[in-house]
N, C-alpha and C positions, 0 to 999 in steps of 0.2 A: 720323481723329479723334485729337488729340492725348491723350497722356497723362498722366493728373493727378500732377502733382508731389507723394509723399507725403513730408515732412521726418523727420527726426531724433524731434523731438517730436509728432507726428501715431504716429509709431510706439510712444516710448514709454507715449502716451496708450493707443495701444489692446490694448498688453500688459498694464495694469495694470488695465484693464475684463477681459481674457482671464484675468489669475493674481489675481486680487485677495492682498493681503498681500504677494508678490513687493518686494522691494527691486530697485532696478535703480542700478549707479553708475555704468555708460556703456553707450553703446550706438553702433556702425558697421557703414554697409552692406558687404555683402559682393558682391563683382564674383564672381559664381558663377551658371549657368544661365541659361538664355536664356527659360523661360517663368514664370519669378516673381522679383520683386525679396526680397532678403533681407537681414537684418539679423540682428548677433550682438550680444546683450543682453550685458553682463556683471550677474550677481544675485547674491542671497544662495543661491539655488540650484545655483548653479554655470553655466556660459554657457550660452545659451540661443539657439537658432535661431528667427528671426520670419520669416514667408512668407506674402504674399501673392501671388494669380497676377496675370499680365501678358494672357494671352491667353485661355483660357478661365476662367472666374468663377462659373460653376456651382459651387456647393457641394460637389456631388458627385462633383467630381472630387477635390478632397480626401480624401471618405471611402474612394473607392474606394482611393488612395492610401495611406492610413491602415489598411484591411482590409488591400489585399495585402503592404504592410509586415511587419503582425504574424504574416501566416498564412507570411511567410517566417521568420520569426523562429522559431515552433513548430517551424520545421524546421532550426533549428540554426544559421540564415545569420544571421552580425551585421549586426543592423539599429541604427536608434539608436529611442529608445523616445520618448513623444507627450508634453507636458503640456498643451496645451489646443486646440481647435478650435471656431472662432465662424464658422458659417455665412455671417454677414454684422456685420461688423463697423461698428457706429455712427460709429468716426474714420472708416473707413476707407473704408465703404462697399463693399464688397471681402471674399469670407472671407478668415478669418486661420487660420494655424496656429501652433502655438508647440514646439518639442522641443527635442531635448536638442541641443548642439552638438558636434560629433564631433571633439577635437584630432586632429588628424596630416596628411599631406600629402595630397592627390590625388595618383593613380597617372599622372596627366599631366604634371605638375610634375616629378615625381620620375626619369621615365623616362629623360631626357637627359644623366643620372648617372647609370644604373644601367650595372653592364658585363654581360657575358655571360652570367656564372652567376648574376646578380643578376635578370638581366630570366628567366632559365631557372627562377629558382625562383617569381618571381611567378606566372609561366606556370601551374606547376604545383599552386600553392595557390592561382590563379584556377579552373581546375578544378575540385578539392574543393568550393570554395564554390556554382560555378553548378551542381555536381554534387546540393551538397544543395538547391538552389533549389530545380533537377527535380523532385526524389523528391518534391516537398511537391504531392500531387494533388489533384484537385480531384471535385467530385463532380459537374459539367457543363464543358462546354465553353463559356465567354463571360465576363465579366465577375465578379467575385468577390463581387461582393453580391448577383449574380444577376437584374438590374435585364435583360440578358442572356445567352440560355440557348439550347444549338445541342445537336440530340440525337447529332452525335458529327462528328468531328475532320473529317469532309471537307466535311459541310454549316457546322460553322467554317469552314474554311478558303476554300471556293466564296462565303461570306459577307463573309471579307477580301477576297477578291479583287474583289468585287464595288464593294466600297463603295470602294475603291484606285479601280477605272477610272473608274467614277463622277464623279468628278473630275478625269482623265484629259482632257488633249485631243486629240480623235480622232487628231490625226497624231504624236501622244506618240513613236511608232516607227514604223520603214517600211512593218513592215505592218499600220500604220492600229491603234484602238483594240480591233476585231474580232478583227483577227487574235491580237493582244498576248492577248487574252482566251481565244481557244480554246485554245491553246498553255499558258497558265498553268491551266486548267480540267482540260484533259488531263493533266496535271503533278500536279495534285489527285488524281485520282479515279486512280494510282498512291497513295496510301497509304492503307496499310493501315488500312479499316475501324472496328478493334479499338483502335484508338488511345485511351492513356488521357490524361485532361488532367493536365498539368503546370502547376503554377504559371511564368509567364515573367516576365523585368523588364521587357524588351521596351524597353532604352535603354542593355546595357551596353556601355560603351566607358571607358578607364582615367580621365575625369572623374568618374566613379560610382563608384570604388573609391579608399578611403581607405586610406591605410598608415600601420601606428606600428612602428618600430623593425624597418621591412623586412618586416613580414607585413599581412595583407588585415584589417583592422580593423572596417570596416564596408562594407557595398554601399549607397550613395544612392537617393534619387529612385525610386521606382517605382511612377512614377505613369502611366505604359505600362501595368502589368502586367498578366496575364491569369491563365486558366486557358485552356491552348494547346496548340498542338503546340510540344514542347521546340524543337525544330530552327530555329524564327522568329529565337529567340534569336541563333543561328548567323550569322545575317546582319552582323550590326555589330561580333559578336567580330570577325569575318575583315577585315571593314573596316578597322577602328579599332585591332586590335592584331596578327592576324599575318598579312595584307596584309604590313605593313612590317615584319613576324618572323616568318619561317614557321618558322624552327627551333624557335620555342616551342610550336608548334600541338601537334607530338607531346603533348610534356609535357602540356599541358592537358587531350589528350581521353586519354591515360592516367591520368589523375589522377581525369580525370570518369568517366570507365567503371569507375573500381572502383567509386565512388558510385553513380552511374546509369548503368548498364550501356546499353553501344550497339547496337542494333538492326543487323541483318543489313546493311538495306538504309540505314544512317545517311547515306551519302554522297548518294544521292540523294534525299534527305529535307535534305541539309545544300543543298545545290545548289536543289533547292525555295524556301526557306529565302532561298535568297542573292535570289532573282528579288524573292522576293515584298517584301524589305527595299529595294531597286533600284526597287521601283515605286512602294510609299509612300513612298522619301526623294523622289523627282524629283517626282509630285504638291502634299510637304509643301514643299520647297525652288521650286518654281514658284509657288506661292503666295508664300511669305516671304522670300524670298532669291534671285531666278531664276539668278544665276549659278554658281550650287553644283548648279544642277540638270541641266546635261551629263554630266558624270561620273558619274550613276545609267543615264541612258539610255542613253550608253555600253554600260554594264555589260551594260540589258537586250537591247542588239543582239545581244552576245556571248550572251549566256546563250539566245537564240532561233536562232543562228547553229550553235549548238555543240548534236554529237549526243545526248540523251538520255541 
């Protein structure tokens, strides 16, 4: 089913039902994200971010979005702040969101300029910030408004892993959907117990991270995020930033551990982490995009090949 072409004016229409009084003296969409079309208002307010989704349209993906935003925010990490949200908008037919608009560049943009010590210190104040994500816990394990609730990290986690294969198809990897499953179960029911929930974003890669004048300004989109096990995280930093810079990795989890100190056994909890990210990109990616979807399975051959 094709998708409804929403104009210029369709949008400003339904900012001005969302901010009543709001002035608006132009308004352009923004080529950003892949699951909501956006638009930057310019107002008397100052610019303004308009968002509606592309693929899920539940309202409530907004809110929860909106929750975990703020509940990052109380914990020190720049977020950017809300002005209005319409569960279902009359132009638009569509929720709408409306915030604030974040000047500076994306950390993807920026990266193919930066040199050495440039990309070394992002690294580093990459860290601190996903360090203070961490810290911001939760009082269950599931979802942030609670809508989902797991009485603790492994029945989480046995619970991602579940809903991942689920979708899976049976011959996802060589050894079949079954095996893929005992193997990542078994992988579970190693951590530890005790595990407290973390807030997660659960999509960073340097698209989500905005820079002004060389430092980390704000964290994007966190409309992934949980109350988790921190380590999930792990999966797409490695991916998306030091995959292709491992000299930065240090810096990062030195920076993160003074924050949120690292657990004994981090490594294999980061390697957990890595599978469980390998199994929902090749399910999400077989759905939407099948050809980006080797390169996760790939990954899960090795990580099923490779000892413990």
């Amino acid at each position: 089913m094709a998708e409804t072409v929403i104009t210029a004016d369709d949008v400003l229409s339904a900012l001005a039902d969302a901010c009543p009084g709001t002035r608006t003296a132009a308004i352009r969409p923004l080529d950003a994200g892949y699951t909501s079309r956006q638009w930057v208002a310019d107002t008397d307010e100052g610019p303004l971010l308009v968002k509606t989704p592309v693929r899920d349209t539940d309202p409530e993906h907004f809110r929860r979005l909106i929750a975990t935003t703020r509940r990052a925010g109380e914990g020190g990490v720049p977020v950017v702040r809300f002005r209005a949200f319409v569960p279902r908008s009359p132009v638009l037919e569509k929720p709408l969101l409306v915030q604030e608009f974040q000047e500076g560049t994306p950390a993807d943009q920026a990266w193919e300029a930066m040199d050495f010590g440039q990309r070394m210190g992002f690294a580093g104040d990459l860290g601190r910030v996903v360090g203070r994500l961490h810290s911001c816990s939760g009082p269950w394990f599931g979802d942030v408004l609670g809508t989902e609730k797991y009485v603790d990290v492994r029945a989480f986690l046995h619970a991602v892993v579940d809903s991942q294969l689920a979708q899976a198809p049976e011959d996802l990897t060589s050894v079949g959907r079954g095996g893929l499953a005992a193997a990542i179960h078994r992988a579970v029911d190693t951590v530890p117990s005790d595990g407290v929930p973390s807030l997660t974003h659960g999509d960073l890669w340097r698209q989500n991270v905005i820079l002004r004048n060389g430092e980390i300004a704000c964290l994007l989109d966190f409309e992934h995020g949980w109350y988790s096990n921190r380590f999930l995280d792990f999966g797409k930093l490695d991916e998306h930033i030091f995959d292709e810079f491992p000299e930065g990795r240090r810096a990062f989890l030195d920076t993160y551990d003074e924050v949120c100190a690292l657990p004994a056994d981090w490594e294999s909890q980061v390697r957990l982490g890595r599978a469980v990210h390998a199994l929902s990109m090749s399910v999400y990616f077989l759905r939407w995009t099948p050809k980006w979807a080797p390169q996760y399975v790939r990954e899960l051959e090795e990580w099923l090949a490779a000892p413990a």
